[in-house]
C-alpha positions as CSV (number, residue, x, y, z in Angstrom):
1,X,0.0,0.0,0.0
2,X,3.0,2.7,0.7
3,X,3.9,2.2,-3.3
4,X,0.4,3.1,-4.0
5,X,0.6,5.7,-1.3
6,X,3.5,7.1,-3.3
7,X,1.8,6.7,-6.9
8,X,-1.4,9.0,-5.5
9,X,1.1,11.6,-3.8
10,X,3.1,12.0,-6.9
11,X,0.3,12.7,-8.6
12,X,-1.2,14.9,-5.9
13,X,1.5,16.9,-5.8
14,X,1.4,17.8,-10.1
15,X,-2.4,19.0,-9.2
16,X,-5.1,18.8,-11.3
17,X,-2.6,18.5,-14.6
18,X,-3.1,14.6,-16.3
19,X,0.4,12.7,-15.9
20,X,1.7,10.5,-18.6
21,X,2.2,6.6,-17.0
22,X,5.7,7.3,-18.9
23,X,5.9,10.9,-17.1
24,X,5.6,8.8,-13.7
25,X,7.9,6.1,-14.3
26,X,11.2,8.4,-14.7
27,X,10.5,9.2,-11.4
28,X,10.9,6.2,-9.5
29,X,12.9,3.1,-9.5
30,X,10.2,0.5,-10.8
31,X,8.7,-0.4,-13.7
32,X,6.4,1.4,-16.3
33,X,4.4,-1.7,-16.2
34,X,4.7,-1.3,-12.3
35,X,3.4,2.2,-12.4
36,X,0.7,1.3,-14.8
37,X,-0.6,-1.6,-12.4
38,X,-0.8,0.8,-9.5
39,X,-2.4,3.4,-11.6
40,X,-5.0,0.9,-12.8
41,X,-5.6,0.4,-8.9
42,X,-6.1,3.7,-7.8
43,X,-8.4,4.7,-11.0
44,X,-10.7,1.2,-10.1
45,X,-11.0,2.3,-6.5
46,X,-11.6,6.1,-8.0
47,X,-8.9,8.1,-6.4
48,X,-7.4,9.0,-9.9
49,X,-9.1,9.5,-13.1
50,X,-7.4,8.2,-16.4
51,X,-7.9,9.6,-20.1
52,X,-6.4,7.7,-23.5
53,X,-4.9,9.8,-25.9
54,X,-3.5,7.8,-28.5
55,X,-1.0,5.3,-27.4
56,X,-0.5,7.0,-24.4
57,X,-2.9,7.1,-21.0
58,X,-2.7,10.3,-18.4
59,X,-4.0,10.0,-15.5
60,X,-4.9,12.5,-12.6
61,X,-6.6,13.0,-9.3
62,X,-10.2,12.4,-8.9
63,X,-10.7,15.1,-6.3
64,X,-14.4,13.6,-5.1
65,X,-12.8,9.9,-4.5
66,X,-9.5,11.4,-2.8
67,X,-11.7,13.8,-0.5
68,X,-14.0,10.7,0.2
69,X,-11.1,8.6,1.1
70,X,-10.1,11.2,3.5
71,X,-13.1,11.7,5.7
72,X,-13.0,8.1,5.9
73,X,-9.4,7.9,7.3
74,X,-10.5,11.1,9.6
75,X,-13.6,9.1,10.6
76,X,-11.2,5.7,11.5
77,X,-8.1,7.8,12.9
78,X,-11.0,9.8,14.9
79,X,-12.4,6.5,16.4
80,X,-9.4,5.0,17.1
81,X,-7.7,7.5,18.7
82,X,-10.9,7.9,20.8
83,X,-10.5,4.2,21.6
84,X,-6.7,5.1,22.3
85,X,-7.7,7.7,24.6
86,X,-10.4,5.9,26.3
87,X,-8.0,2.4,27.0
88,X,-5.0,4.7,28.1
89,X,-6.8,6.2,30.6
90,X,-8.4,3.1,32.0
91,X,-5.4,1.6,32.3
92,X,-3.5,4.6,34.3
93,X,-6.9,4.7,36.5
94,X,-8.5,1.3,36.8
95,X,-11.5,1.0,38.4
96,X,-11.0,-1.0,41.8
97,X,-14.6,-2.9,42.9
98,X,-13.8,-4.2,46.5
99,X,-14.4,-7.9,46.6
100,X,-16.4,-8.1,49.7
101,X,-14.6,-11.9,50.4
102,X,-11.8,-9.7,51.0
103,X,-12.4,-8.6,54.3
């Protein structure tokens, strides 16, 4: 997932401009075919969008499926540092019941 990571952030960081697959491949140390494979991810999943022109495909940001994609990490990374939060302190404060066999 950090190499898709990485695919979305390089093409995040271009804008809204389309990137060539050919474009993205000088930049990193893998394989057009690579890059292509994760591209064809990210578009199925709708993060990027991806136009033919000739031989060549460009792709780009999909802004509605990266903005869904992050209220849903806010929504987890909200619950679970809520959870976090909650266990942490429960754990520095547990709750003592007196056992009444105890005295």
């Amino acid at each position: 997932m950090a190499t898709i990571s990485g695919r979305a952030n390089q093409l995040l960081a271009r804008g809204e401009q389309s990137v060539s697959v050919s474009e993205l491949a000088a930049n990193f140390a893998v394989s057009r075919s690579a890059i292509s494979q994760h591209l064809l991810l990210l578009a199925d999943v709708g993060l990027v969008r991806a136009r033919k022109d000739g031989r060549n495909r460009y792709y780009s940001p999909d802004s509605g499926g990266m903005r869904s994609l992050r209220e849903s990490l806010d929504i987890f990374w909200t619950d679970e540092l809520d959870s976090l939060v909650a266990d942490a302190t429960a754990l520095q404060h547990p709750h003592h019941k007196e056992n009444p066999d105890d005295h």
